[in-house]
C-alpha positions in Angstrom: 98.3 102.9 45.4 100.9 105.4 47.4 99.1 106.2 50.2 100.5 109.1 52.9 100.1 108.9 56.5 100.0 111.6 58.7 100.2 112.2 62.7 100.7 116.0 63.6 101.6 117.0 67.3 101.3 120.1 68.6 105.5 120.7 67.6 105.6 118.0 65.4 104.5 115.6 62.2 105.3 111.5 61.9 104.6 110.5 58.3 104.5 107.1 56.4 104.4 106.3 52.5 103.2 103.0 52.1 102.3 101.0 48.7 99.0 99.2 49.3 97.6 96.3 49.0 101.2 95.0 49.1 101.9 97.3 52.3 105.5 98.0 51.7 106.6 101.1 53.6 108.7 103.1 50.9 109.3 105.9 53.5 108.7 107.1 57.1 109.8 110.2 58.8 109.2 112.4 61.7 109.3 116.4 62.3 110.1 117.8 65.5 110.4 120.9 67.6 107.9 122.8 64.6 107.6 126.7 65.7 111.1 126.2 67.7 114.3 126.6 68.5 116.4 123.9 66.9 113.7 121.8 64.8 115.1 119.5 62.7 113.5 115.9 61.2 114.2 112.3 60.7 114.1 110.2 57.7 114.2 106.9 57.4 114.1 104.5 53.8 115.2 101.0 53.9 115.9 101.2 57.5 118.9 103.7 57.2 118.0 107.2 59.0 119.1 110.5 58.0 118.7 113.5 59.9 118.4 117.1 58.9 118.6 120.2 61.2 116.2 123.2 59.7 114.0 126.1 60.5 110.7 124.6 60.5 108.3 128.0 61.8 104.8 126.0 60.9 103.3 123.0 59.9 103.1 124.3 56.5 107.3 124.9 56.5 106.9 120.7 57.7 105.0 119.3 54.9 106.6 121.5 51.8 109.8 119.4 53.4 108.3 116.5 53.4 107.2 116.7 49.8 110.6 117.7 48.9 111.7 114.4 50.4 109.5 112.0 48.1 111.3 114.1 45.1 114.7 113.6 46.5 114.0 109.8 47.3 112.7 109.0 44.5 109.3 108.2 46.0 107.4 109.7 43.7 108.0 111.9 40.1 104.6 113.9 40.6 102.4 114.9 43.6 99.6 113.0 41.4 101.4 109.8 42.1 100.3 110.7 45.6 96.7 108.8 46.2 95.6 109.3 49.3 96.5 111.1 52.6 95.4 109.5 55.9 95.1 111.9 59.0 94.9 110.7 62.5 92.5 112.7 64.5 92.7 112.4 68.6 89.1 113.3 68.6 86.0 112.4 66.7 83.5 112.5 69.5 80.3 110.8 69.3 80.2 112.4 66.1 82.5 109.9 64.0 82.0 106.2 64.3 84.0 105.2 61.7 86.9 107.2 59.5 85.1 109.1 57.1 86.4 111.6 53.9 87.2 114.7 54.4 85.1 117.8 53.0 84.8 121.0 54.4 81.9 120.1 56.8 84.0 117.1 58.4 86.7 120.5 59.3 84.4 122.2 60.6 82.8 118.9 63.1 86.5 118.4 64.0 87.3 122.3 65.3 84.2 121.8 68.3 86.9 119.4 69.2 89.5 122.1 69.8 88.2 122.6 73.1 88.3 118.9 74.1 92.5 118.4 72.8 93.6 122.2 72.7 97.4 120.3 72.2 96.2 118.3 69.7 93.4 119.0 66.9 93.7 122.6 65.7 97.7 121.5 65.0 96.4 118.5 63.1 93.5 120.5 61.6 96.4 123.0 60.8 98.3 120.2 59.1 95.2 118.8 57.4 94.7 122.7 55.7 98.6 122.3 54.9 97.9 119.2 52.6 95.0 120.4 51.0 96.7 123.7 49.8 100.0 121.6 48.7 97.6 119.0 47.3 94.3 120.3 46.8 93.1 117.2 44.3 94.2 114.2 46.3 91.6 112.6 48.3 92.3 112.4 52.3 91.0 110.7 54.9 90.3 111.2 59.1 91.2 108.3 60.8 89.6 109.0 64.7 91.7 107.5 67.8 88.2 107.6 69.7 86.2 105.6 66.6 87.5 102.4 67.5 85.7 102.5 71.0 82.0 103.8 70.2 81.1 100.6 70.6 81.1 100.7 74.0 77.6 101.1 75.8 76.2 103.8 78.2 77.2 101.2 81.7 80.7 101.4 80.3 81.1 105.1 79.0 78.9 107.3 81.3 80.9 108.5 84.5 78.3 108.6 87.7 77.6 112.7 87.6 74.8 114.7 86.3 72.8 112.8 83.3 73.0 116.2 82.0 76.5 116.7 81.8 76.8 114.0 79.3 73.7 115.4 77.4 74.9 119.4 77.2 78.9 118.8 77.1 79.2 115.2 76.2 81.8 114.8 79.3 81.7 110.9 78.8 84.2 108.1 78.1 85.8 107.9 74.6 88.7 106.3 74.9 92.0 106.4 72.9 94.5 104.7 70.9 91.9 103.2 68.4 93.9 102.9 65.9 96.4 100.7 67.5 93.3 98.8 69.6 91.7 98.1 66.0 94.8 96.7 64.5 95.6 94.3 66.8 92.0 93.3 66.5 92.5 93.0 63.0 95.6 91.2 63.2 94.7 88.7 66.0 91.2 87.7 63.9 93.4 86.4 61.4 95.7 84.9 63.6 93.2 83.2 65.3 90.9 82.5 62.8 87.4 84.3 63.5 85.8 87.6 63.6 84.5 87.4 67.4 87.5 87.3 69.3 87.7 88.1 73.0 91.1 89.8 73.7 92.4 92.3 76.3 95.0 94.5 74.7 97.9 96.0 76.7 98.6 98.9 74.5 101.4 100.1 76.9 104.4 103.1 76.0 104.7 106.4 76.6 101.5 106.1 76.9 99.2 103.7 77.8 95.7 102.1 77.3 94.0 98.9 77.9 91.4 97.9 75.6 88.7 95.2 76.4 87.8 94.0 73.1 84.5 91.4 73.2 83.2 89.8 69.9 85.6 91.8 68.2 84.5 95.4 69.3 85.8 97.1 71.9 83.5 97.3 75.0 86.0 99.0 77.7 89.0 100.7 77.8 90.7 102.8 80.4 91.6 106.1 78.8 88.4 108.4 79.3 87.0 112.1 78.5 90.6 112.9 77.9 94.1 110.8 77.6 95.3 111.4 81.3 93.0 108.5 83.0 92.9 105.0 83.5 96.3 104.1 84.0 99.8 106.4 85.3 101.9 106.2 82.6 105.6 108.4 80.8 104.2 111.7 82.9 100.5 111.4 82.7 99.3 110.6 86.6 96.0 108.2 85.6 93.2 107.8 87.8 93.3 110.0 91.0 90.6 111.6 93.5 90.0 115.1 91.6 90.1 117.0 95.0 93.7 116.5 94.9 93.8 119.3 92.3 91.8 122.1 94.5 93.8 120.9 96.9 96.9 121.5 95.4 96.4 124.6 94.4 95.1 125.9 97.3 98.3 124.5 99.2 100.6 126.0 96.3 98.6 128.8 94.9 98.8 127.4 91.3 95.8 127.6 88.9 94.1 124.8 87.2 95.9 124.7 84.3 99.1 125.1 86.3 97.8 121.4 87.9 96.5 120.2 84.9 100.2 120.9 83.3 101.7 119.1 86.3 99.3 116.0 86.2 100.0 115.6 82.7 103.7 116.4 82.3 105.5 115.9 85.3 103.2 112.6 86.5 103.4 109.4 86.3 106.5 107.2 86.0 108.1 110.7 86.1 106.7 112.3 89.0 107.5 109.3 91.2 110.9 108.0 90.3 112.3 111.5 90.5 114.3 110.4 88.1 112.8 109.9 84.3 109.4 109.3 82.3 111.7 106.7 80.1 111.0 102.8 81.6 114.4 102.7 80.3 116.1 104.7 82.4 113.4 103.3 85.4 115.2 100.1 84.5 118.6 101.2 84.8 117.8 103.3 88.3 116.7 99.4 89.6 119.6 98.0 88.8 121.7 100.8 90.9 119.1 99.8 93.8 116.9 103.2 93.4 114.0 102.9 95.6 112.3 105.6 93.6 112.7 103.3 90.5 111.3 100.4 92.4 108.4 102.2 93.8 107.5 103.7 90.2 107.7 100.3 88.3 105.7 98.6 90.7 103.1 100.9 91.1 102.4 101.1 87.2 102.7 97.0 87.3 99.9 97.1 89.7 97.5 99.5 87.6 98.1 97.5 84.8 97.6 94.1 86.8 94.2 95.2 88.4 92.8 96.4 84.6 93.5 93.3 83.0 91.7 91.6 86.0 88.7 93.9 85.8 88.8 93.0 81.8 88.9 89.1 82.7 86.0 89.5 84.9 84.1 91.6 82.5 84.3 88.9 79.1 83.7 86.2 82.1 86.7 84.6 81.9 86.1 83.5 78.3 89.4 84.9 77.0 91.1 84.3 73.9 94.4 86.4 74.1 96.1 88.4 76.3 98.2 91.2 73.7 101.0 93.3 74.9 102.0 95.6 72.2 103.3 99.1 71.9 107.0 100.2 72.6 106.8 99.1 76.6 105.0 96.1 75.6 106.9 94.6 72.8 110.6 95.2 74.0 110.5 95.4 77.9 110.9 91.7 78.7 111.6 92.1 82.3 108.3 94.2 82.7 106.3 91.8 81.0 107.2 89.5 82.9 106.6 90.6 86.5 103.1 91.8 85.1 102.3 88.0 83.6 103.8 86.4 87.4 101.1 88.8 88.9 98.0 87.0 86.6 99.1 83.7 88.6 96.0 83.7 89.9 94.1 83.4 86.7 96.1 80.7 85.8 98.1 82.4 83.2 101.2 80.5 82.9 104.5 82.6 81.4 107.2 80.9 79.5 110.4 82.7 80.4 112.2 81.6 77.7 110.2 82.9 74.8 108.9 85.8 76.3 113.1 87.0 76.5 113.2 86.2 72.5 110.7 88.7 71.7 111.4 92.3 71.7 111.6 94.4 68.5 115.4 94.9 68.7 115.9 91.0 68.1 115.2 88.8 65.8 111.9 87.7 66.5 109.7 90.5 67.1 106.1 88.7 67.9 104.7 85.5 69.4 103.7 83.5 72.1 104.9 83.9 75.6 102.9 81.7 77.3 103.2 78.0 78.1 100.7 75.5 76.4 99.4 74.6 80.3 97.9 78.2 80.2 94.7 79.0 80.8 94.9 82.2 78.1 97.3 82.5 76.1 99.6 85.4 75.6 101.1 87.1 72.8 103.5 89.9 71.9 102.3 91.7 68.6 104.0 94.9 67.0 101.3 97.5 66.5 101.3 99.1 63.5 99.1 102.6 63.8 100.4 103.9 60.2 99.3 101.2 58.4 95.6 101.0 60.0 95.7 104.5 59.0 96.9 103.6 55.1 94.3 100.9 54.9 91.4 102.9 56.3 92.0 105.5 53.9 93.2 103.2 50.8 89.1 101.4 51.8 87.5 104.8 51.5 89.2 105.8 48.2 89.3 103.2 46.1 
């Protein structure tokens, strides 16, 4: 089967062809800057990328390219050759526990969510509604980012303010990233030989999320009612004290969503380096001595140190990995680590040698960092969101 995978942005669309069950990627791609100035998009086949500048006003302008692509490529001879399309969703609410099909009820569930990711859902709703007119027989599927952790319980998702907030609004935890959480999942059971696995996750890039995964299910994680909590990350500012904002715009005379812009764009690794939301470039800004650079690393180090700690204490020490995956977690070997030196304490144990191997840019892109004296040990393992996404919706189609 040729299944599609989808991701749409608010200004852009990331898509996948892969064959399953064999899981060879036949082609990948990824539209940006849709409804502005100087769009253009990425394709990439047997690891050779081509890039094509073009007016791209709508989502709709994206995926009539895209088609046009699988022609040109070869990819396909017919859009019927096209079995399934898999659509990643940031929110599914309490609503979606699993990924489901998609009808015209499922829509209309997703649009309460508009409210909840304004960037987010009505672009991929938009994108959805783009498909089904180009390819109105093919079967698709919503694949949820929050599905993955409504398995947590009410001591774990309920924030301490009015009961009645959670039961009117639903302000409560959800949790993102699922998709990425549930594959490591996947791939560590195998790896390790049994369904109930007790792993924390370090799902750690632009953005970040830890995932506390018990018995194989996820029980905690540290992204809440919306992706800018839990940890700081790119330009997202994490966990504050929410008077800052009144605060703030009091002392400026900005408006909430002036804030909110700020707390979730200019935050972060961003905000306090001064300097860039790329660790990258945080890396480069330590080695010319800037303080900023320093200041911003370590801070984010910490946040991610004191979760995994919290997660050790929560599965009672009865841990069977520690994963760091994600673009942050499987290439920066320096910040992995300072983060396993700081886990001393729990008698994690890092092999310097192996963990400078790993990164995806060499040749060995996953393993163990750890030495065999350590108490948990600790891997480096290449998420792969596009093809939890392709096997979701190959299980619900065929």
């Amino acid at each position: 089967m040729k299944i599609l995978t989808v991701n749409a942005g608010s200004s852009s669309l990331k898509f996948n062809c892969i064959e399953l069950p064999s899981e060879e990627e036949l082609i990948s791609g990824y539209f940006e800057r849709i409804g502005m100035d100087g769009s253009f998009y990425n394709i990439k086949i047997n690891g050779k990328k081509t890039k094509t500048e073009v007016e791209l006003k709508n989502h709709n302008e994206a995926v009539k390219c895209l088609n046009e692509e699988l022609f040109k490529n070869n990819i396909i001879t017919s859009l019927e050759e096209i079995d399934g399309i898999g659509h990643r969703l940031v929110y599914g609410g309490e609503k979606f526990k699993d990924s489901v099909l998609i009808t015209e009820e499922v829509l209309k569930e997703c649009e309460v969510f508009n409210e909840l990711a304004p960037l987010h859902n009505p672009a991929m709703l938009s994108c959805i509604k783009a498909f089904q007119s180009e390819l109105p027989n093919t079967p698709m599927v919503a694949v949820f980012d929050t599905s993955f952790h409504q398995t947590m319980d009410e001591l774990a998702f309920l924030y301490p303010v009015p009961y009645e907030w959670y039961q009117k609004y639903q302000v409560r935890k959800y949790g993102f990233h699922g998709t990425s959480h549930k594959f490591i999942t996947k791939t560590m059971q195998k790896m390790l030989g049994k369904e109930e696995i007790n792993i924390i996750n370090c799902h750690i890039g632009s953005g970040a999320s830890l995932c506390c995964i018990k018995n194989g299910k996820s029980i905690d994680t540290t992204m809440g009612f919306s992706p800018n909590s839990g940890l700081m990350m790119g330009t997202r500012c994490g966990d504050i004290d929410h008077k800052i904002i009144s605060y703030i715009m009091k002392k400026e005379g900005k408006t909430i969503e002036e804030v909110e812009n700020i707390l979730n764009k200019e935050s972060g690794l961003l905000g306090i380096s001064l300097k860039s939301s790329d660790h990258r470039d945080i890396e480069e800004g330590m080695n010319s001595q800037d303080e900023k650079c320093f200041l911003a690393n370590n801070m984010y180090i910490d946040r991610i140190v004191g979760y995994i700690a919290k997660y050790f204490i929560k599965l009672e020490g009865k841990v069977d990995a520690l994963v760091f995956t994600a673009g942050l977690g499987e290439n920066a070997r320096e910040f992995r680590e300072e983060i396993v030196e700081k886990l001393s304490a729990l008698n994690i144990d890092l092999d310097k040698e192996e963990n400078m191997k790993i990164a995806g840019y060499l040749e060995k892109q996953e393993g163990i960092i750890s030495t065999p004296e350590s108490k948990i040990p600790v891997y480096v393992i290449p998420t792969n969101e596009e093809l939890m996404i392709a096997l979701d919706t190959y299980n619900l189609i065929k």
